[in-house]
C-alpha positions as CSV (number, residue, x, y, z in Angstrom):
1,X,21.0,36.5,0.1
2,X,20.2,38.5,3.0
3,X,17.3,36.6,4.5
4,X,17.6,34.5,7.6
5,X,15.9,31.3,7.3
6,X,15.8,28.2,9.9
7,X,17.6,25.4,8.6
8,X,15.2,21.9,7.6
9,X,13.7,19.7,11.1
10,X,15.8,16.5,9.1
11,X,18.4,15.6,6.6
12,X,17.1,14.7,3.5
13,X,17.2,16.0,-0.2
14,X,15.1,19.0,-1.0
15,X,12.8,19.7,-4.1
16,X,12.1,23.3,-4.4
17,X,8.7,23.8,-5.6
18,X,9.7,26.8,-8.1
19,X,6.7,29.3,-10.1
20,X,9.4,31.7,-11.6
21,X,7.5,34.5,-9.4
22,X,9.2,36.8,-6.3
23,X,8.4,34.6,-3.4
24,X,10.0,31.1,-5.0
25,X,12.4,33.1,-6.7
26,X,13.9,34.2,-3.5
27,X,13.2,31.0,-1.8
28,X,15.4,28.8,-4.9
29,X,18.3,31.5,-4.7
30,X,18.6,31.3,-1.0
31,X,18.6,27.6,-0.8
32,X,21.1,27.5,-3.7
33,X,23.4,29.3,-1.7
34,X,24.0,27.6,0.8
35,X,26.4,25.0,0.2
36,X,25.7,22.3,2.5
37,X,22.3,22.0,1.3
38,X,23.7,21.7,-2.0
39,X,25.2,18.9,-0.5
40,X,22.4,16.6,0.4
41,X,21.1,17.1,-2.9
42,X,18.7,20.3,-4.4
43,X,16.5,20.0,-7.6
44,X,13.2,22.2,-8.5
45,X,10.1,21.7,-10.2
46,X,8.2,23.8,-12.3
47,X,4.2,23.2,-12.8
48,X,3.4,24.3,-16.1
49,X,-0.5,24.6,-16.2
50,X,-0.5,25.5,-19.8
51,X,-3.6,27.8,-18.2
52,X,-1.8,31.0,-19.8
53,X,-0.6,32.3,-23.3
54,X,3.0,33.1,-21.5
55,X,3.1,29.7,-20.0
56,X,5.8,28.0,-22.4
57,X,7.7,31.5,-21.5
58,X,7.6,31.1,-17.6
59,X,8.9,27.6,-18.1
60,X,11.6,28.9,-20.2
61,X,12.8,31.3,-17.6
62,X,12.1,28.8,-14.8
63,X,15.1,26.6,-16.9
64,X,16.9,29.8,-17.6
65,X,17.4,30.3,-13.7
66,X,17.8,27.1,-12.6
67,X,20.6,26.5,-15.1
68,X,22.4,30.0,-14.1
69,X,22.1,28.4,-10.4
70,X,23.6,25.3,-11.3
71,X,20.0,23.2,-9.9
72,X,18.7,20.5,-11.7
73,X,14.7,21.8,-13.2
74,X,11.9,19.2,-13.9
75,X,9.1,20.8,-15.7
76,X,5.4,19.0,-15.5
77,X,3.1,19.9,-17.4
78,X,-0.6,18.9,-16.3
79,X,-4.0,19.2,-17.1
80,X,-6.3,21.5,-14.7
81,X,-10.6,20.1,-14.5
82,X,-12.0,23.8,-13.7
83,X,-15.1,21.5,-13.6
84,X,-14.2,19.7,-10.5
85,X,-16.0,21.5,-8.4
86,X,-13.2,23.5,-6.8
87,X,-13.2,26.4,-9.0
88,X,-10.3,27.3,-11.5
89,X,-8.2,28.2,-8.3
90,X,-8.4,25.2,-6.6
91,X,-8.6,22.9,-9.4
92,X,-5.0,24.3,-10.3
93,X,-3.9,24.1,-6.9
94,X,-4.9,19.9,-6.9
95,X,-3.3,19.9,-9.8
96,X,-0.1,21.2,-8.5
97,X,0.0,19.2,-5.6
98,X,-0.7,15.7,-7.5
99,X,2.5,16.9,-9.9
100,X,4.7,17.4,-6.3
101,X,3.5,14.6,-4.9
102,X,4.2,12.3,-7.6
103,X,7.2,14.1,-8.0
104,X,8.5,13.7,-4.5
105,X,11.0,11.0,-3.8
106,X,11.0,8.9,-0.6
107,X,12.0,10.8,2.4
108,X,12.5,14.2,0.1
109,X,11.6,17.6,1.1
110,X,9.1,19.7,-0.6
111,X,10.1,23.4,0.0
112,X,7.0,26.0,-1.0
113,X,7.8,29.8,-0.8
114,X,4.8,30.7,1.4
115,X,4.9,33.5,3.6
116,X,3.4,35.3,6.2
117,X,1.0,37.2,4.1
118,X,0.0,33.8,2.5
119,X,-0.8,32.6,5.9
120,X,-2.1,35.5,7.2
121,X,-4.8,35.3,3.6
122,X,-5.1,31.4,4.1
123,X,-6.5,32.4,8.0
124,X,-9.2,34.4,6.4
125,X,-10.3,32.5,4.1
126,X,-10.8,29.4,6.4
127,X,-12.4,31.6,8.7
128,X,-15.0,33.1,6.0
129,X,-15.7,29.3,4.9
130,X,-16.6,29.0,8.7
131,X,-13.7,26.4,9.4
132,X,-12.8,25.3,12.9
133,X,-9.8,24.9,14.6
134,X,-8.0,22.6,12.2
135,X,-9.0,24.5,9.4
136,X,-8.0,27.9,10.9
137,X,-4.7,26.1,11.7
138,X,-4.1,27.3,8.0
139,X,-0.9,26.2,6.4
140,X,2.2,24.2,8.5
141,X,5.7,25.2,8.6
142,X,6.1,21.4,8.5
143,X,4.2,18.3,7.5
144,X,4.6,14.8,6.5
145,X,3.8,14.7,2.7
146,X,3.2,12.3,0.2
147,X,6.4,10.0,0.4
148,X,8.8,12.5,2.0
149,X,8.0,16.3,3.9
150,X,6.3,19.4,3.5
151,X,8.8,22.6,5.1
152,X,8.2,26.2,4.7
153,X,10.6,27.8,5.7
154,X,9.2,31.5,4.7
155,X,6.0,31.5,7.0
156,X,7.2,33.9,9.3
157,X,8.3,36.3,6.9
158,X,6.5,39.4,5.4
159,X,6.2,39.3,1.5
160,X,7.8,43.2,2.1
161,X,11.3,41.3,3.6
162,X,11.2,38.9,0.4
163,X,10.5,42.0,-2.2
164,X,13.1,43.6,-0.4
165,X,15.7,40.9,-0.5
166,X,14.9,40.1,-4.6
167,X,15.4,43.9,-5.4
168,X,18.5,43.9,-3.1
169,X,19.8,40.8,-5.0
170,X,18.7,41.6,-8.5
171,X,16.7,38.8,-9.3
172,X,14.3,38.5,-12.2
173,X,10.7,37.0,-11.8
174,X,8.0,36.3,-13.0
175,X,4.4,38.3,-12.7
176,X,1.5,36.4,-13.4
177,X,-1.4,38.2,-14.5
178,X,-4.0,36.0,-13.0
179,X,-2.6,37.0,-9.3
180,X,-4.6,40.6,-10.1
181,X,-7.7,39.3,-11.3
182,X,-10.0,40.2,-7.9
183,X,-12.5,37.0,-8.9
184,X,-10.4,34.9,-7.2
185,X,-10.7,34.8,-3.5
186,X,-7.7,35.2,-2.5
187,X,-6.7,37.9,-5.0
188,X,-9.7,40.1,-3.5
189,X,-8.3,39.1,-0.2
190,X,-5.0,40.2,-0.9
191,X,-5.5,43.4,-2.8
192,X,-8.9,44.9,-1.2
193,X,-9.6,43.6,2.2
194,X,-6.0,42.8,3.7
195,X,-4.7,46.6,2.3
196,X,-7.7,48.2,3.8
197,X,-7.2,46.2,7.4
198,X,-3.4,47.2,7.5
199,X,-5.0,51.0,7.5
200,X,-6.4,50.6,10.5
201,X,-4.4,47.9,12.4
202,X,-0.8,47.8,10.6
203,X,0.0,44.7,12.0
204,X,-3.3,42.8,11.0
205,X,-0.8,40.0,8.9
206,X,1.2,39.2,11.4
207,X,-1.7,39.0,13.8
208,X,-4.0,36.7,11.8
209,X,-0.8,34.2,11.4
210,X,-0.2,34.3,15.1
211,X,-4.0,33.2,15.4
212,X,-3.0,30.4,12.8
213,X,-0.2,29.6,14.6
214,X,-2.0,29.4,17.9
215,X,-4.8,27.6,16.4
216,X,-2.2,25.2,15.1
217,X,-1.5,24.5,18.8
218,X,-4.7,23.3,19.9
219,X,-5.4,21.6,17.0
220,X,-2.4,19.1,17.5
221,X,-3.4,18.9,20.8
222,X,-7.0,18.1,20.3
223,X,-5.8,15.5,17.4
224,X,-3.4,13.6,20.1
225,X,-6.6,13.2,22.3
226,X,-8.6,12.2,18.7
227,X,-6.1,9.5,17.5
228,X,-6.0,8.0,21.2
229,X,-10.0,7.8,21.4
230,X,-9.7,6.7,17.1
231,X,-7.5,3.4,17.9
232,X,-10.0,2.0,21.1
233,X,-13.2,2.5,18.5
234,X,-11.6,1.0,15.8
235,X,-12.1,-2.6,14.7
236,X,-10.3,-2.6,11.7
237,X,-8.8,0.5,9.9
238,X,-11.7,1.0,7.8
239,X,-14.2,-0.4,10.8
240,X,-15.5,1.6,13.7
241,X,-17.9,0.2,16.3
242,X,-21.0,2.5,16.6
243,X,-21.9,1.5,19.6
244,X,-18.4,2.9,20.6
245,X,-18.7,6.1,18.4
246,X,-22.1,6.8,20.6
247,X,-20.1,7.0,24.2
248,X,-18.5,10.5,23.3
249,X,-19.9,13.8,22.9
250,X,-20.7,14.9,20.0
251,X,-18.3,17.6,19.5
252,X,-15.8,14.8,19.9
253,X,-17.7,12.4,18.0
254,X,-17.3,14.7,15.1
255,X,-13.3,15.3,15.4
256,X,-12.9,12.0,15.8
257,X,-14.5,11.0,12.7
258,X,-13.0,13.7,10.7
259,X,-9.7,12.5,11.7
260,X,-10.9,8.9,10.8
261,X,-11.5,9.8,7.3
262,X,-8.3,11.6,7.0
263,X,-6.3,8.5,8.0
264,X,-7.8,7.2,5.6
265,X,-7.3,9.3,2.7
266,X,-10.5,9.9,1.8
267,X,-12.2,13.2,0.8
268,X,-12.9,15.6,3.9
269,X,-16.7,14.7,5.4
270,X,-18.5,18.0,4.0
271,X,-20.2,19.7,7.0
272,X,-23.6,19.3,6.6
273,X,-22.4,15.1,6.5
274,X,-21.7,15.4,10.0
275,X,-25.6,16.1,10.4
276,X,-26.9,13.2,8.4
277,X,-24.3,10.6,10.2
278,X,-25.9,11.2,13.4
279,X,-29.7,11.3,12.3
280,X,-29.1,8.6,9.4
281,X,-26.4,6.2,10.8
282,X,-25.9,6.3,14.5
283,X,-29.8,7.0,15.4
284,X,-30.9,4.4,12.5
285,X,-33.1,1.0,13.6
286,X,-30.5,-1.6,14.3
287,X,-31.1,-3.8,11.5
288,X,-30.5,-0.6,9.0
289,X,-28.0,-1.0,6.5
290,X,-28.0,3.2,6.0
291,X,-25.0,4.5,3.9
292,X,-23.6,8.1,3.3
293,X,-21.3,9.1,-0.5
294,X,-19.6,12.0,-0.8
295,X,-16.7,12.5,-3.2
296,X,-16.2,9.3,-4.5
297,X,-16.5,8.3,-0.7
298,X,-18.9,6.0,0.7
299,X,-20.0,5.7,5.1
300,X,-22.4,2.8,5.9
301,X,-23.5,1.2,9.1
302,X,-23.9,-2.4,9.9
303,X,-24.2,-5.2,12.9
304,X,-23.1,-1.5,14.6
305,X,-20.0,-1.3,12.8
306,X,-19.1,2.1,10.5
307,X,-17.6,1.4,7.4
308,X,-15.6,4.0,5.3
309,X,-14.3,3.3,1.9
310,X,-14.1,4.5,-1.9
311,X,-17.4,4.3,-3.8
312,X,-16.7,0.8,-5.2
313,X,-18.7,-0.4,-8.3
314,X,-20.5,-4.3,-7.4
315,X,-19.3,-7.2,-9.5
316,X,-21.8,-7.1,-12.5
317,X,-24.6,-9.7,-11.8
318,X,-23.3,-11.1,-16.1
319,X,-20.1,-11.2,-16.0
320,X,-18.1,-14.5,-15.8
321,X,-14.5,-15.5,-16.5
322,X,-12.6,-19.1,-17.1
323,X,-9.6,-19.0,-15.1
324,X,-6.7,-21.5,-14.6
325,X,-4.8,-20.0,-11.7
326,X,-1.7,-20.0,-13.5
327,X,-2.0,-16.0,-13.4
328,X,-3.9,-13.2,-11.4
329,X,-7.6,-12.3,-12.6
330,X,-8.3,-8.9,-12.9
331,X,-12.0,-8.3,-12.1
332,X,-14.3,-5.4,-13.4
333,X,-14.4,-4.2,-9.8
334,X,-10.8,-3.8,-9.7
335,X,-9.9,-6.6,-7.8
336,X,-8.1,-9.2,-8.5
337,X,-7.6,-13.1,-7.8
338,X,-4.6,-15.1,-6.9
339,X,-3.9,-18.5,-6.3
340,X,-0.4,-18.6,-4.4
341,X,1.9,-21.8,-4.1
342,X,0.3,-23.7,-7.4
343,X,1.2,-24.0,-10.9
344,X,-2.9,-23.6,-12.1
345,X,-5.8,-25.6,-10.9
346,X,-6.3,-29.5,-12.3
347,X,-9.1,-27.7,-14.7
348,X,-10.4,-24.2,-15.4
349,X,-13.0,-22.8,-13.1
350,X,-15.8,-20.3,-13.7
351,X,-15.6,-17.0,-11.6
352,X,-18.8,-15.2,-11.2
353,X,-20.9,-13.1,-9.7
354,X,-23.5,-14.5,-7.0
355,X,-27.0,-14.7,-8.9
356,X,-28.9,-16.1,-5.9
357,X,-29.6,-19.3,-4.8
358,X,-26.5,-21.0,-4.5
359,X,-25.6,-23.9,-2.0
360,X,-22.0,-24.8,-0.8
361,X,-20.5,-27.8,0.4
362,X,-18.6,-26.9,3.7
363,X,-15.2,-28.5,4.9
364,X,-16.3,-31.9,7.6
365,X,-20.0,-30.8,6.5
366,X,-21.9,-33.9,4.9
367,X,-25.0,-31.8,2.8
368,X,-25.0,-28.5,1.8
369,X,-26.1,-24.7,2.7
370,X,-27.5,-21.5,1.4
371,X,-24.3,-19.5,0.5
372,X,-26.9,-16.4,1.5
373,X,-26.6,-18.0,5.5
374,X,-23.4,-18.7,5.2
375,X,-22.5,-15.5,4.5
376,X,-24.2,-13.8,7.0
377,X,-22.7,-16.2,9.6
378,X,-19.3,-15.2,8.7
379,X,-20.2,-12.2,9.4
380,X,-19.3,-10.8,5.7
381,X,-20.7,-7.0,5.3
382,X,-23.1,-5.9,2.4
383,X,-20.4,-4.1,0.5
384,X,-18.3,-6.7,0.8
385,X,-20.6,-9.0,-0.5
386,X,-22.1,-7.0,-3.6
387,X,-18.2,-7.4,-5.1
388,X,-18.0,-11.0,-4.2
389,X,-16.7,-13.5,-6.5
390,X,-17.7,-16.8,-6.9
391,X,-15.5,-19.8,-8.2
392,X,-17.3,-22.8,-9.7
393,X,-16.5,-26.1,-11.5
394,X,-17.2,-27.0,-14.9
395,X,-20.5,-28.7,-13.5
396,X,-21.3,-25.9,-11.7
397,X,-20.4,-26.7,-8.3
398,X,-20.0,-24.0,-6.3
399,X,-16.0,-24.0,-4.9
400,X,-15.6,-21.1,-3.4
401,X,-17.0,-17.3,-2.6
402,X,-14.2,-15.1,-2.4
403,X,-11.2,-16.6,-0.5
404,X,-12.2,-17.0,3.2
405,X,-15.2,-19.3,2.5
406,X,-14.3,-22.9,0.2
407,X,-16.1,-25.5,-0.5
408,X,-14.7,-29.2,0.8
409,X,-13.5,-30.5,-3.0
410,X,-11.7,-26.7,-2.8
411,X,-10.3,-26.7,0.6
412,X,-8.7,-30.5,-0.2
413,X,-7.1,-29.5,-3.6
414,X,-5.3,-26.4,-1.8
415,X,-4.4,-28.3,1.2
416,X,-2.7,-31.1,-1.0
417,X,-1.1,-28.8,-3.5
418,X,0.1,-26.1,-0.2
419,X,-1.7,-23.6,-2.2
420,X,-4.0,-20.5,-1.0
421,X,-6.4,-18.3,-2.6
422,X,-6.4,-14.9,-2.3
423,X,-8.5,-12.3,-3.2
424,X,-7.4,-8.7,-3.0
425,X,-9.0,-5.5,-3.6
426,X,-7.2,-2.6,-5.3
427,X,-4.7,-0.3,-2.8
């Protein structure tokens, strides 16, 4: 193979992620040619999304290749929701990526055949969506990625220098259909807009990825000065202090969160959510417990501390379960309940969920309180305390509510036995 490529930022095995079509086609032949990345190990993976009549074929010639080249091929075969929300498009796309990630061992490289055209298309389409920086940053050369690395070693090269090499070197490849149909974005993009831009400025590709590129720039940049500003508002990783938040401008106020949820791993804030966190969250009464969902996501505000999470389902108000200790308790929530250091409790107790009106016998306390005080004095947050659950005896004292507040009888019997609750929600 002709092309010049730059060799991977690190050592580690690479996992070609390989379509059967031109650009990968190229991409698998020139890394399988090189001996010393044979060396550190080189495997592909084919996504078959079973979306076309031929797709049993592709995966056939995908093997047929890969064997010829002497590179190990795992096929996965996944299921695409057009009825996500992302469109058929980028429905397959998530699927694809779920299939590398999961696919990716830890401290592997995942190398994708995009190119300069890709990027160039990418650019556009963030910029029509109205994207800022970080979205017109497009796609990066290199990224940290799911338990190992994103390279792409293509992105400065025109789709013409791949065609060229592939026709120079023989190869066979795949054409998919779909990449003609002009109902897809990028499709129209690529065959209507980008060919009528390169009539009047031929080098409108390579220009639009040098905007990417530079974008790319003052995005990092601007995200150094975002993580810095991120860890003094943060009281916890999921906990920001409002009161904090409120101190920077509100351009910065809105990076900053962005980059919040990312670290996270939760869905991207849609724009107009920017909107309602300033009128509905940071400009709420103080004693407003106002939230925000998007995508499975949830953002609420309390005491003057953000919260970002999952959407987590309460504890139902019915359900109960006997439990001896002697193994974890999986709770409808998702949680679950341990008791460390201890063979079982004496007896079974009852978990539950709170009901109202319980009272709690505290450690060195002589009468009782209302668990609702003492929960507000610890400082426990509403969506904390909707998955709450409670531990009673067979008489139905109340023991314990989660693991941080126990009832004296409770506290004792742990102390003596050197055991600890511990209650642990899912991830």
């Amino acid at each position: 193979m002709s092309l010049a490529l730059p060799a991977p930022p690190r050592d580690g095995p690479l996992l070609v992620g390989f379509s059967g079509g031109l650009d990968s086609s190229v991409l698998l032949h020139h890394l399988a040619s090189l001996p010393s990345l044979r060396a550190r190990g080189l495997r592909a993976l084919h996504v078959h999304h079973g979306l076309h009549p031929e797709a049993d074929a592709w995966a056939a010639h995908c093997q047929t290749v890969c064997t010829e080249l002497r590179v190990p091929l795992q096929v996965v075969r996944v299921a695409v929701d057009p009825g996500c929300g992302l469109g058929r498009e980028g429905a397959a796309r998530a699927a694809r990526h779920a299939a590398f990630a999961q696919a990716l061992q830890d401290d592997e490289i995942l190398v994708l055949a995009h190119h300069r055209d890709d990027q160039a298309e990418t650019f556009l389409l963030r910029a029509l969506r109205g994207s800022g920086v970080d979205g017109l940053a497009a796609m990066r050369a290199w990224r940290p990625y799911a338990h190992g690395w994103l390279w792409r070693p293509l992105l400065e090269l025109p789709r013409a220098a791949l065609a060229a090499d592939a026709r120079a070197a023989g190869l066979r490849w795949l054409d998919d259909p779909a990449n003609a149909d002009p109902s897809f974005d990028r499709n129209f993009l690529r065959r209507q807009v980008l060919p009528l831009l390169h009539q009047r400025w031929p080098q409108a590709a390579a220009s639009l990825a040098r905007s990417a590129a530079l974008a790319a720039h003052a995005a990092d940049l601007l995200g150094a000065d975002d993580a810095a500003l991120l860890a003094g508002l943060r009281l916890a990783p999921d906990t920001l202090s409002a009161d904090a938040l409120r101190t920077l401008a509100p351009a910065r106020r809105a990076r900053v969160l962005r980059h919040w949820i990312a670290a996270l791993g939760l869905p991207p804030l849609p724009g107009p959510a920017l909107a309602r966190i300033e009128r509905e969250l940071l400009d709420a009464p103080r004693d407003a417990n106002p939230r925000i969902d998007w995508h499975g996501a949830r953002l609420q505000r309390w005491r003057d501390r953000l919260h970002a999470g999952p959407l987590r389902a309460p504890l139902p108000a019915d359900w109960h379960a006997d439990w001896d200790g002697r193994a974890p308790l999986a709770l409808p929530t998702g949680d679950v309940l341990h008791l460390h250091g201890s063979a079982g409790f004496d007896a079974p107790l009852r978990v539950h969920a709170r009901r109202g009106g319980e009272r709690i016998r505290l450690p060195g306390r002589t009468h009782s309180h209302a668990l609702k005080h003492v929960l507000q004095a610890a400082g426990l947050p509403p969506w904390r305390r909707e998955r709450l659950p409670l531990l009673s005896a067979a008489d139905g004292t109340l023991l314990a509510a989660g693991d941080g507040i126990l009832a004296a009888p409770l506290a004792d019997w742990l102390r003596t036995h050197d055991a600890r609750l511990r209650w642990a929600e899912p991830g």
